[in-house]
C-alpha positions as CSV (number, residue, x, y, z in Angstrom):
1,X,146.6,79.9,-15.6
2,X,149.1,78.6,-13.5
3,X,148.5,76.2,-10.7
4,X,150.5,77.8,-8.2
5,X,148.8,81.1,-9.4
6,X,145.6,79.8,-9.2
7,X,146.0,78.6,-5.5
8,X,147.6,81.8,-4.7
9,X,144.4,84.0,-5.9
10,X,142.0,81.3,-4.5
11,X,143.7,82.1,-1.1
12,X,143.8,85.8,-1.2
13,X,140.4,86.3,-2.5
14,X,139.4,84.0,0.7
15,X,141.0,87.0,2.9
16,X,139.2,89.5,0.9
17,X,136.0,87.5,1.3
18,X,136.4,87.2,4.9
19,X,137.0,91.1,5.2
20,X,134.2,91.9,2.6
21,X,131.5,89.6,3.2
22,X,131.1,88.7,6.7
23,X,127.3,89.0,6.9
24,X,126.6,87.8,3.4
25,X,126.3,83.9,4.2
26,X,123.2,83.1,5.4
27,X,122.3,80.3,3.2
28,X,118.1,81.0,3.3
29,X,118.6,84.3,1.7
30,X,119.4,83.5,-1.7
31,X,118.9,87.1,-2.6
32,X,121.1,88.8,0.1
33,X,119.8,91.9,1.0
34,X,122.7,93.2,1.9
35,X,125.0,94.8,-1.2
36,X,128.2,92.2,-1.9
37,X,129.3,94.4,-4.4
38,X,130.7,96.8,-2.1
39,X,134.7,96.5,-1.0
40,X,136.8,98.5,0.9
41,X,139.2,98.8,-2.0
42,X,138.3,100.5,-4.7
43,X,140.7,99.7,-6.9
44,X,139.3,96.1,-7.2
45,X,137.5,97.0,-10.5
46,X,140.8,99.1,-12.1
47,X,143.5,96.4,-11.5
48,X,143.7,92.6,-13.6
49,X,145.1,90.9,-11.0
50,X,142.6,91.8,-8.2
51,X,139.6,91.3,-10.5
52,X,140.7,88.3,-11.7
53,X,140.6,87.2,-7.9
54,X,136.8,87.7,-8.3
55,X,136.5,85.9,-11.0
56,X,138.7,83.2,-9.7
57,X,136.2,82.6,-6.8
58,X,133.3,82.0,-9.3
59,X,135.1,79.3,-11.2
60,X,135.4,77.9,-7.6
61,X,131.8,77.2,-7.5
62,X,131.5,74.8,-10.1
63,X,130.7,71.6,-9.2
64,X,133.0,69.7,-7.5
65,X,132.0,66.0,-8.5
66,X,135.6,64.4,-7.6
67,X,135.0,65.0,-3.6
68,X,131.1,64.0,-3.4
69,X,130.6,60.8,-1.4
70,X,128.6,59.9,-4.3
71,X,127.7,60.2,-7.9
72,X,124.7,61.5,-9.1
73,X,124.4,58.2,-11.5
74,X,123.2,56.5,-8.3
75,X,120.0,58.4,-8.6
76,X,119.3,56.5,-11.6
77,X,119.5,53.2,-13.1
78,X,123.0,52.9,-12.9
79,X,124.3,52.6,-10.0
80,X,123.3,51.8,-6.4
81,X,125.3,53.3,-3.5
82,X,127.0,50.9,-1.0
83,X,126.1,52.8,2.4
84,X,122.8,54.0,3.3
85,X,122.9,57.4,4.7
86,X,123.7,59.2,0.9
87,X,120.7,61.5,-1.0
88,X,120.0,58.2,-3.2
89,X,119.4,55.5,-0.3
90,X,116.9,58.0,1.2
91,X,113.2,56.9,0.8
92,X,112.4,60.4,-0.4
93,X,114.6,59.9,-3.0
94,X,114.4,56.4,-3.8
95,X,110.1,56.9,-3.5
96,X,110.1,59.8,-5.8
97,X,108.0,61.3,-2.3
98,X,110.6,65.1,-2.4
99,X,108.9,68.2,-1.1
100,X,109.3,71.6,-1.5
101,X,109.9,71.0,2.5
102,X,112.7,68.0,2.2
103,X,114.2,67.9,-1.2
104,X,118.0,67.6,-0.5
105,X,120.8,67.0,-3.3
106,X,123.1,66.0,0.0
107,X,126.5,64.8,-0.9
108,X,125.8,65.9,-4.9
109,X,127.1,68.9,-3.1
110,X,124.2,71.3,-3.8
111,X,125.0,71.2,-7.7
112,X,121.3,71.8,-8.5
113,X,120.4,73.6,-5.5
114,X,118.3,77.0,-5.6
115,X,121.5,78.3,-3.9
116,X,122.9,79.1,-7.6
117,X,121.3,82.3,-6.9
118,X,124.2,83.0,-5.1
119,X,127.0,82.3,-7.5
120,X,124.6,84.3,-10.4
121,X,124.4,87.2,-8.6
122,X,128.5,87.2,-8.1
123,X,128.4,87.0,-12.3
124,X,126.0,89.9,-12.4
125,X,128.4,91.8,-9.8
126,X,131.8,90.9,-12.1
127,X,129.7,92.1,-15.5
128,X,127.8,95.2,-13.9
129,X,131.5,96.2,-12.9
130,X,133.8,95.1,-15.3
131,X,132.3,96.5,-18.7
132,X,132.4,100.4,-16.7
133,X,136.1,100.1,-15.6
134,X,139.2,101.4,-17.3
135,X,140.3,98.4,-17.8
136,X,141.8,97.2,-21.4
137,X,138.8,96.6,-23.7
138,X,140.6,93.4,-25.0
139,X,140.5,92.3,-21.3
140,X,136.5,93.0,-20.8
141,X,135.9,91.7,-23.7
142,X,137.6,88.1,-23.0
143,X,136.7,87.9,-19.0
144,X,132.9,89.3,-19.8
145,X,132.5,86.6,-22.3
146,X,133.9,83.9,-19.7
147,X,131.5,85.2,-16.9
148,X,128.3,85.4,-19.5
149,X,129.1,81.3,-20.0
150,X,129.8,80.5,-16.2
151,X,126.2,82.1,-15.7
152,X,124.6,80.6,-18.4
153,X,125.9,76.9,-16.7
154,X,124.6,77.8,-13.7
155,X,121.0,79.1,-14.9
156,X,121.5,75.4,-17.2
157,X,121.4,74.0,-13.7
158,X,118.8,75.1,-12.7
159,X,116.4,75.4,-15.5
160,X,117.2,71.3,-16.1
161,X,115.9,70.5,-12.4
162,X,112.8,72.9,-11.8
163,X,112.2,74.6,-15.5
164,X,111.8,78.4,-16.0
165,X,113.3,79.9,-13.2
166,X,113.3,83.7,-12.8
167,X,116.1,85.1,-15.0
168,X,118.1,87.8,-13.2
169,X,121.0,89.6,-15.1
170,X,121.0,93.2,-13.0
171,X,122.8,93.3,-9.2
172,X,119.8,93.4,-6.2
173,X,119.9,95.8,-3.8
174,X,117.1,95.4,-1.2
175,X,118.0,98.8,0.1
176,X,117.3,100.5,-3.1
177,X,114.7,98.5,-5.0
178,X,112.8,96.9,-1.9
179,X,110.8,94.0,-2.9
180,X,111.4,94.9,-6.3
181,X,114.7,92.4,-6.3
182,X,112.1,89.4,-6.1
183,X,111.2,88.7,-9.5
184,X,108.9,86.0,-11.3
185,X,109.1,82.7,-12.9
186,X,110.5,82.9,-16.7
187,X,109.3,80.3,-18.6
188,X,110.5,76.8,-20.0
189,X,111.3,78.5,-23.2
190,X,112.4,81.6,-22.2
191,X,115.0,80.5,-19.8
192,X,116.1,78.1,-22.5
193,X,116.3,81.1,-24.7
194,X,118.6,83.4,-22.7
195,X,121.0,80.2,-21.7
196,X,121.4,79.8,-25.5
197,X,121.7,83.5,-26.5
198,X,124.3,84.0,-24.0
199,X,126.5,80.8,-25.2
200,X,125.7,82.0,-28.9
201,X,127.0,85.7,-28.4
202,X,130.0,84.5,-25.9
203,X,131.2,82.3,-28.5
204,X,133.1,84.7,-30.6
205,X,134.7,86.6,-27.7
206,X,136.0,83.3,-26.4
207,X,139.5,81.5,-27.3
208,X,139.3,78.4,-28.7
209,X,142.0,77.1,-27.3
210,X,142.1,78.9,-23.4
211,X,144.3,79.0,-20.4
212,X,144.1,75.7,-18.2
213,X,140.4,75.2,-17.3
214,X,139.0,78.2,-18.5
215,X,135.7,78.6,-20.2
216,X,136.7,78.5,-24.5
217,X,134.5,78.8,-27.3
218,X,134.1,74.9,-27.0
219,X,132.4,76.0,-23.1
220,X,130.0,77.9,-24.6
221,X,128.7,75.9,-27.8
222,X,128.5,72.6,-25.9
223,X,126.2,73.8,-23.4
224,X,124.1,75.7,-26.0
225,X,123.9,72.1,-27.8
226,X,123.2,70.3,-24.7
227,X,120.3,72.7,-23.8
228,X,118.6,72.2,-27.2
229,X,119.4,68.6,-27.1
230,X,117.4,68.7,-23.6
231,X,114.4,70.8,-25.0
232,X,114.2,68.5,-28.1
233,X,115.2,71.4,-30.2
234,X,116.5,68.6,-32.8
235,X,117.8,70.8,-35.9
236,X,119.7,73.6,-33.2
237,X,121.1,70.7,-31.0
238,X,122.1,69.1,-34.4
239,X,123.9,72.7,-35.8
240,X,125.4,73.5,-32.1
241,X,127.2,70.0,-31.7
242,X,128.2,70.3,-35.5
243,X,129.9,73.6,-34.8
244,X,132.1,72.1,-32.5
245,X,132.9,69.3,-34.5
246,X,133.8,71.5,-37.4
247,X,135.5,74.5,-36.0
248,X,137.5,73.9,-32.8
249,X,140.0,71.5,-32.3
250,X,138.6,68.3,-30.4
251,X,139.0,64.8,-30.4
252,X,138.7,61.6,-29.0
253,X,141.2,60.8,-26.3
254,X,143.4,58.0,-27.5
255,X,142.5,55.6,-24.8
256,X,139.4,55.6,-23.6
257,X,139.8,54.9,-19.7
258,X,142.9,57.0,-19.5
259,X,140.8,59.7,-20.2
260,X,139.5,60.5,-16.9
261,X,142.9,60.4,-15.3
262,X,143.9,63.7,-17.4
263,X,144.8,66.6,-15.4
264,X,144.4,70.3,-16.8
265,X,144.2,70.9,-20.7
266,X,146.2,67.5,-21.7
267,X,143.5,66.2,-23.6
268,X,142.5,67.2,-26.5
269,X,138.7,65.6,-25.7
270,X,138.4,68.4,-22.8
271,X,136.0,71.0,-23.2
272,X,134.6,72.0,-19.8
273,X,136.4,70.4,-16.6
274,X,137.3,71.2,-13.0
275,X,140.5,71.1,-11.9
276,X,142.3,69.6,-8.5
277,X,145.7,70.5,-7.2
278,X,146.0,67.5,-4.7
279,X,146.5,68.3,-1.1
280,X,144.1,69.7,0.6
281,X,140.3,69.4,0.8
282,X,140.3,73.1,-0.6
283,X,142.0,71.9,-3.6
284,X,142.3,68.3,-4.1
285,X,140.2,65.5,-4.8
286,X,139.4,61.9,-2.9
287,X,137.6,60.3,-5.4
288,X,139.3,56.9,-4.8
289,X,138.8,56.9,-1.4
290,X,135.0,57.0,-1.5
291,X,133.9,55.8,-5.3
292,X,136.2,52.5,-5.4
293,X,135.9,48.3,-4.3
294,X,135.6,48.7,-0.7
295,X,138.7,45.9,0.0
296,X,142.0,45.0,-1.0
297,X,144.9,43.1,-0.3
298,X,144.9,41.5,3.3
299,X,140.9,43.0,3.9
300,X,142.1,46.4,4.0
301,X,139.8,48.9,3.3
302,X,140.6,51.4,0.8
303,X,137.5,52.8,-0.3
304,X,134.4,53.2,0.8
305,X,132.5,51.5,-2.0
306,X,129.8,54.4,-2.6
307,X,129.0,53.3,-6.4
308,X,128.0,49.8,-7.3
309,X,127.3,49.6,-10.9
310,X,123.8,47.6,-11.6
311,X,123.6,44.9,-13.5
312,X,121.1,46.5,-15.7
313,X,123.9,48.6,-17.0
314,X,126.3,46.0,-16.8
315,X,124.2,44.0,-19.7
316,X,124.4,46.6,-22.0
317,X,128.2,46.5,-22.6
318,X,128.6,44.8,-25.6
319,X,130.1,41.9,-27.1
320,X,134.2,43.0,-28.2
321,X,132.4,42.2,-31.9
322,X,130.1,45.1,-31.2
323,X,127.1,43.1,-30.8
324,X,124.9,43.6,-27.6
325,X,124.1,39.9,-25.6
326,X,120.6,40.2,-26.4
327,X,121.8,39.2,-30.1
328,X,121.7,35.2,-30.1
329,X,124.5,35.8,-32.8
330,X,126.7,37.8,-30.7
331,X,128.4,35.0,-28.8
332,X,127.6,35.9,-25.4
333,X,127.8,33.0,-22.6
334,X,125.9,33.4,-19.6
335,X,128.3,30.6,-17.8
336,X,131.1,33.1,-18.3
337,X,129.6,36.4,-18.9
338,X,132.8,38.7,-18.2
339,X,135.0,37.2,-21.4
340,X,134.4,38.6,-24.7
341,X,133.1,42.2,-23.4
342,X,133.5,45.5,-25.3
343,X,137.4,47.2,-24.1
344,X,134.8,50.5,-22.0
345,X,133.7,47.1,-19.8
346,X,136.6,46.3,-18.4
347,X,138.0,49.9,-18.1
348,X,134.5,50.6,-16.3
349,X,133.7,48.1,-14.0
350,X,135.4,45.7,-11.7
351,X,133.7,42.5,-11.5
352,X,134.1,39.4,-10.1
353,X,137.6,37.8,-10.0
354,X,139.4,40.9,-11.9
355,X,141.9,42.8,-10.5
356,X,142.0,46.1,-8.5
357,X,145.1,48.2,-6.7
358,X,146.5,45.0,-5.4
359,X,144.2,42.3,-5.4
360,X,142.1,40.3,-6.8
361,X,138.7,41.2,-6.2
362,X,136.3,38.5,-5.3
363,X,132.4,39.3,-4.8
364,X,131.4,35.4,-5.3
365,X,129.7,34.2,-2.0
366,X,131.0,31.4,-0.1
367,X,135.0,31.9,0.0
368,X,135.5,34.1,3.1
369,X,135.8,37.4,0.6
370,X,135.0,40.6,2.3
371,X,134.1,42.0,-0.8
372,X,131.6,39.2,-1.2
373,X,128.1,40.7,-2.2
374,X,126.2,42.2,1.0
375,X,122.7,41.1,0.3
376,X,121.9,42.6,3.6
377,X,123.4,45.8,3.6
378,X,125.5,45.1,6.7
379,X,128.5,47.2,5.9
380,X,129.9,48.6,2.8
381,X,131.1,46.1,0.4
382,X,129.4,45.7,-2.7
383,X,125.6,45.4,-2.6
384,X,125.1,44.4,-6.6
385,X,128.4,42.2,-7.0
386,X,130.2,44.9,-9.0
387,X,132.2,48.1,-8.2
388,X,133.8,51.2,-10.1
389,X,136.6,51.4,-12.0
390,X,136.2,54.7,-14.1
391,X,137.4,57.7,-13.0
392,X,139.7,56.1,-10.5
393,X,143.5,55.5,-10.4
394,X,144.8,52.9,-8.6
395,X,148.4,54.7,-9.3
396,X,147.9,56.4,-5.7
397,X,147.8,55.1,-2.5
398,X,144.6,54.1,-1.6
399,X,142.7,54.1,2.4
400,X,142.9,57.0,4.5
401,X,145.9,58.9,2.6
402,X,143.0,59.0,0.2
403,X,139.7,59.4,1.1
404,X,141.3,62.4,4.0
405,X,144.3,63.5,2.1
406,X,142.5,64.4,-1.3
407,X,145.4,63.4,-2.9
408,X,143.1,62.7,-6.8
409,X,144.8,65.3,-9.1
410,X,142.6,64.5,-12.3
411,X,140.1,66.5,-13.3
412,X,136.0,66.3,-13.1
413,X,134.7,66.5,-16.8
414,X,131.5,68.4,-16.8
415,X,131.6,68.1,-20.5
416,X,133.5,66.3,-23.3
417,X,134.3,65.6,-26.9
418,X,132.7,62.0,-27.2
419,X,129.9,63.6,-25.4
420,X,129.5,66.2,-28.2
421,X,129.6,63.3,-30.9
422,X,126.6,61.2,-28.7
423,X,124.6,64.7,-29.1
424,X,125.3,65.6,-32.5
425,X,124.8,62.0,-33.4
426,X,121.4,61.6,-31.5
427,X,119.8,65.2,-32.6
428,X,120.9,64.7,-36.1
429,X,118.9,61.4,-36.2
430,X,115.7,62.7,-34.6
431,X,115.9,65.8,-37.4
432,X,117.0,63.8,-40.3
433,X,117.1,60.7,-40.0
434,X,120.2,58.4,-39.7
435,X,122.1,59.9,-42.8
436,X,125.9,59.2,-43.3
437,X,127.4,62.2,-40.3
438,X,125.1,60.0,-37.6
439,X,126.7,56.8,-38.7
440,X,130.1,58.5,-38.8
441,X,129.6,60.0,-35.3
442,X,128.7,57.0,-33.6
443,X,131.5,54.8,-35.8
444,X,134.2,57.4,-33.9
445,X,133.1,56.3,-30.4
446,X,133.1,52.5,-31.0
447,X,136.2,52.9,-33.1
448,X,138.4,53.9,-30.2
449,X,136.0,51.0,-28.0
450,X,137.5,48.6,-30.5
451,X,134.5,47.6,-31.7
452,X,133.2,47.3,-35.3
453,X,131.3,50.1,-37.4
454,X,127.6,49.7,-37.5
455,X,125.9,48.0,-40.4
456,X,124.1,50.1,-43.0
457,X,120.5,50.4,-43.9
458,X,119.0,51.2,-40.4
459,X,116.1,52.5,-39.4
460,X,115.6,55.7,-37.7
461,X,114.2,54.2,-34.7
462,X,117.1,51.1,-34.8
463,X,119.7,54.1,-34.8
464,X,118.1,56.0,-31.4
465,X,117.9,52.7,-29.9
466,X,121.7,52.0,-30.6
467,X,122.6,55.9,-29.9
468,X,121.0,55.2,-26.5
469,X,123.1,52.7,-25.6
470,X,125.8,54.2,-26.4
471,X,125.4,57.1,-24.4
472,X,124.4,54.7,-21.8
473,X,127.6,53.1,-21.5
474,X,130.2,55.7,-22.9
475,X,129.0,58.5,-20.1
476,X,128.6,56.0,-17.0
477,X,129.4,57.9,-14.0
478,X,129.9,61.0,-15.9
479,X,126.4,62.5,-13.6
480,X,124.7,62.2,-17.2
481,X,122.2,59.3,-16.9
482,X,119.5,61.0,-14.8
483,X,118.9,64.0,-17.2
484,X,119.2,61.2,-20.5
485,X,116.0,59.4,-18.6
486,X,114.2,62.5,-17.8
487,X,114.7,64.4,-21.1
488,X,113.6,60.8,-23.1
489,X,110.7,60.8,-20.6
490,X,111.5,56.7,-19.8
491,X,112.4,57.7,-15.8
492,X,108.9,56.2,-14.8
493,X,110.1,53.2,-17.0
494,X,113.4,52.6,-15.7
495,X,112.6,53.5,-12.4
496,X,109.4,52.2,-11.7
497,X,110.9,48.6,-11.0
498,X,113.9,47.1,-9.0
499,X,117.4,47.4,-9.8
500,X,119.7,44.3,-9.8
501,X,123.4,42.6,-9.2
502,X,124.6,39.9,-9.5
503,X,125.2,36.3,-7.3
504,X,127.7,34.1,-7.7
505,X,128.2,30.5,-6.0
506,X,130.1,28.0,-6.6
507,X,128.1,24.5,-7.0
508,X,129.9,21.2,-8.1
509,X,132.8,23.0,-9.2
510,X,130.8,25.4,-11.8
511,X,130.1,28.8,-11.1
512,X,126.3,30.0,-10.9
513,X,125.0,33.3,-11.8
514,X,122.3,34.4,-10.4
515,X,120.7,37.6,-11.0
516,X,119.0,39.9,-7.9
517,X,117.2,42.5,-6.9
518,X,119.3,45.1,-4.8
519,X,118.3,44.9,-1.1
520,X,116.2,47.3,0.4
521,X,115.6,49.4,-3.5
522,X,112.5,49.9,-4.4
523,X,112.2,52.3,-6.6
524,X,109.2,55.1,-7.3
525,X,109.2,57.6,-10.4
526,X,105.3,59.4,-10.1
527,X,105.3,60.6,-14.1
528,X,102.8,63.5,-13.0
529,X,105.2,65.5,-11.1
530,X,109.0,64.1,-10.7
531,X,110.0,65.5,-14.1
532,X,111.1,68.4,-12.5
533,X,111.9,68.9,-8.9
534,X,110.0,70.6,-6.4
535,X,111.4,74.8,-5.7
536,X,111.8,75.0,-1.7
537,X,109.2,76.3,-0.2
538,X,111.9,79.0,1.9
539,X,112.6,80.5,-1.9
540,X,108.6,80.8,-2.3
541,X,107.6,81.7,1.1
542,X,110.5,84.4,0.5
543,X,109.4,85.6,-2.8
544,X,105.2,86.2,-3.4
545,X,105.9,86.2,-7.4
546,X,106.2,82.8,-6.5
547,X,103.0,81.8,-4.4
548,X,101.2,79.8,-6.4
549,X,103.8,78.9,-9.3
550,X,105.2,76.1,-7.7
551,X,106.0,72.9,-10.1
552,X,102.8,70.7,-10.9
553,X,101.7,68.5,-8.3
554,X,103.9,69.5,-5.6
């Protein structure tokens, strides 16, 4: 659709809302009692345009992961943020100690918040009312299809932080059915069911090549294959990914950091994305300002340095001969541990002494650097001795034009084409074994990382421990990492133990690398119950089919 379009429906269908809805948006009664489906005009349902303005406003709801003040990696291993007041920094968070009473997602911006409810029930409004209007069947069919995915995300949200969740595909009306609209707990497996039967069915009504940020064939096959990848569902993840590979046309961007500087449908690696039309905080992104090195040229700040990669992330970048430093054969110097890296390190992080924007950025301690690492979390440069450089252009101008001026125009990729390779790659091994369409999966991403193919003859486990760090380091900062250690069941591994940077001083002329533990990081994963997350206590003191169904050990 076109941008201009797009902003113009986005704005209208804010007036409607505002006329329509005023008493709908209390945010602790995530099933309104009071009918939304209900306008003043009734030709909303018999006219494209004005429907399409519904529709519009759900694809508004998707996540908007290029304005949080932080990524969802620095929940995990990954990253640490570089101010303390984020979700991640809080001890709740960082102690595994959430509550049905204090769980908060914060600056994630509520992306796997019970509130999804909300944007459901606006699917099951636009379906209940779409497929009995007069409208062209050719149009139902196509918009029904795109609403039946955009639902099926949403319940994927959910059902990946707190399990079966009730499924609800009918529009509540507390004034007709009473406290008949509060419904039960689905299971696991049943919610996992209905996501992929939706995807499955929605797939042939859908274009595989859509409109500019539109759910596509692609939309729907990729979340059916990440769903089964999740559940372990090995052979169907394998199948799902395979689909994509084989019928729609994907590939792998050329260059792998330009990537995530794409705006709309130029890529051909796109498959599900968000778009920005920079501007406004309505519309735009501000990425830079928040994610990137916290100072530039003359100690001004440009950023406000909210993801610092860890070290334990840095260490599995490979060699550029495709080798990972563990291997004594691989070449790796500890005395100079940036040279020789695989091309995704330098087009991921910014470390010590590279370049950024317009500077040289120095985190070494002793030279009067404001970026030099803050081993006492004082302000907000760098607390592990590395910063961000995915995602982020330094083509704009940086500071407050930024971070207030949402002036980041390229897109937030919810999910991708390497991404379907990784998943293809990982559930064909665990099915089959590594047979010659694993090797020829992974061989595509580290072809384009300029790195070497991987040697024959390995064994099934060799291949998931190499597929692992692959994914590791080709989705960084993609919000991926969490759900990788919770569906590999290794969060109270990786989490259970301190996270660490990087300090460097200069003695006698040499530089000394010394690695440390994070300040003030501790982290807590309790195996028995953070596997899923707590569901609020409102939604169950709301709803009695919930009393007494709340996650294990909560």
């Amino acid at each position: 659709m076109n941008k201009l379009k797009t902003l113009k429906y986005a704005l209208a269908f804010s007036l409607l809302s505002t006329y329509s809805f005023q008493s709908c948006q209390k945010p602790d009664t995530l099933l309104e009692v009071e009918p939304r489906d209900r306008f003043s005009d009734g030709n909303v349902w018999t006219d494209k345009g004005a429907a399409d303005l519904f529709l519009n406003d759900i694809y508004k709801n998707l996540p908007s992961g290029n304005t949080w003040t932080e990524t969802f990696d620095n929940w995990s291993d990954n990253s640490v943020c570089g101010f303390g007041w984020v979700s991640s920094r809080k001890q709740e968070v960082l102690q595994g100690m959430y509550t049905p009473n204090n769980l908060s997602f914060g600056e994630i911006g509520g992306m796997y918040n019970w509130g999804n409810y909300n944007i459901i029930r606006k699917c099951n409004i636009f379906i209940k009312n779409i497929e009995t209007s007069p409208l062209p069947e050719e149009y139902k069919k196509l918009r029904v299809a795109e609403v039946r995915v955009l639902r099926a995300y949403f319940y994927h949200l959910l059902w990946m932080a707190y399990g079966g969740v009730p499924i609800i595909t009918d529009v509540l009306n507390s004034a007709q059915q009473g406290d008949d609209i509060f419904r039960p707990r689905n299971t696991f497996d049943e919610t996992l069911a209905f996501i992929t039967k939706e995807c499955a069915e929605a797939y042939a009504d859908l274009p595989a090549t859509p409109a500019s940020g539109r759910m596509s064939k692609g939309s729907a096959m990729v979340i059916k294959g990440w769903c089964e990848l999740f559940a372990n569902k090995w052979a169907d993840a394998a199948a799902s990914n395979k689909k994509i590979m084989d019928e729609l046309p994907y590939d792998l961007h050329p260059q792998y950091g330009a990537f995530f500087l794409t705006k709309g449908n130029e890529s051909k690696e796109s498959i599900m994305y968000k778009e920005y039309i920079p501007g406004s905080s309505a519309t735009g992104g501000n990425i830079e300002g928040i994610f990137g090195p916290t100072f530039t040229a003359s100690g001004a700040e440009t950023s406000w340095g909210a993801v610092n990669p860890t070290q334990e992330l840095v260490d599995d970048y490979a060699m550029d001969n495709g080798k990972p430093i563990t291997d004594p054969t691989s070449g790796y110097n500890p005395q100079y541990p940036y040279k020789n890296r695989e091309k995704r390190f330098y087009e991921s992080i910014v470390y010590d002494g590279s370049f950024w924007y317009n500077d040289n950025i120095f985190t070494r301690q002793g030279i009067g650097s404001k970026n030099e690492i803050d081993l006492a979390d004082k302000d907000d440069a760098t607390q592990t001795g590395y910063y961000l450089r995915k995602r982020l252009s330094d083509k704009i101008t940086l500071g407050a034009p930024s971070w207030d001026g949402y002036t980041s125009p390229q897109n937030y990729s919810f999910f991708r084409f390497g991404e379907v390779l990784l998943n293809y790659a990982e559930a064909q091994n665990e099915a089959v074994g590594p047979d010659g369409s694993v090797y020829a999966a992974i061989n595509r991403i580290r072809k384009r990382a300029d790195i070497p193919d991987l040697k024959a003859g390995l064994s099934k486990d060799a291949m998931r421990e190499i597929i692992r760090r692959e994914r590791r380091v080709e989705l960084a900062f993609e919000d991926k990492r969490w759900w990788d250690l919770i569906r590999w069941r290794i969060a109270e591994v990786n989490l259970n133990k301190p996270m660490h940077g990087i300090a460097i001083k200069e003695e006698n002329g040499v530089l000394k690398y010394n690695k440390i533990q994070v300040f003030g990081l501790p982290r807590k994963f309790d195996a028995s119950k953070n596997y899923l997350f707590p569901i609020p206590q409102s939604v169950i003191d709301q709803n009695k089919n919930l009393k007494g169904h709340q996650n294990p050990n909560y």
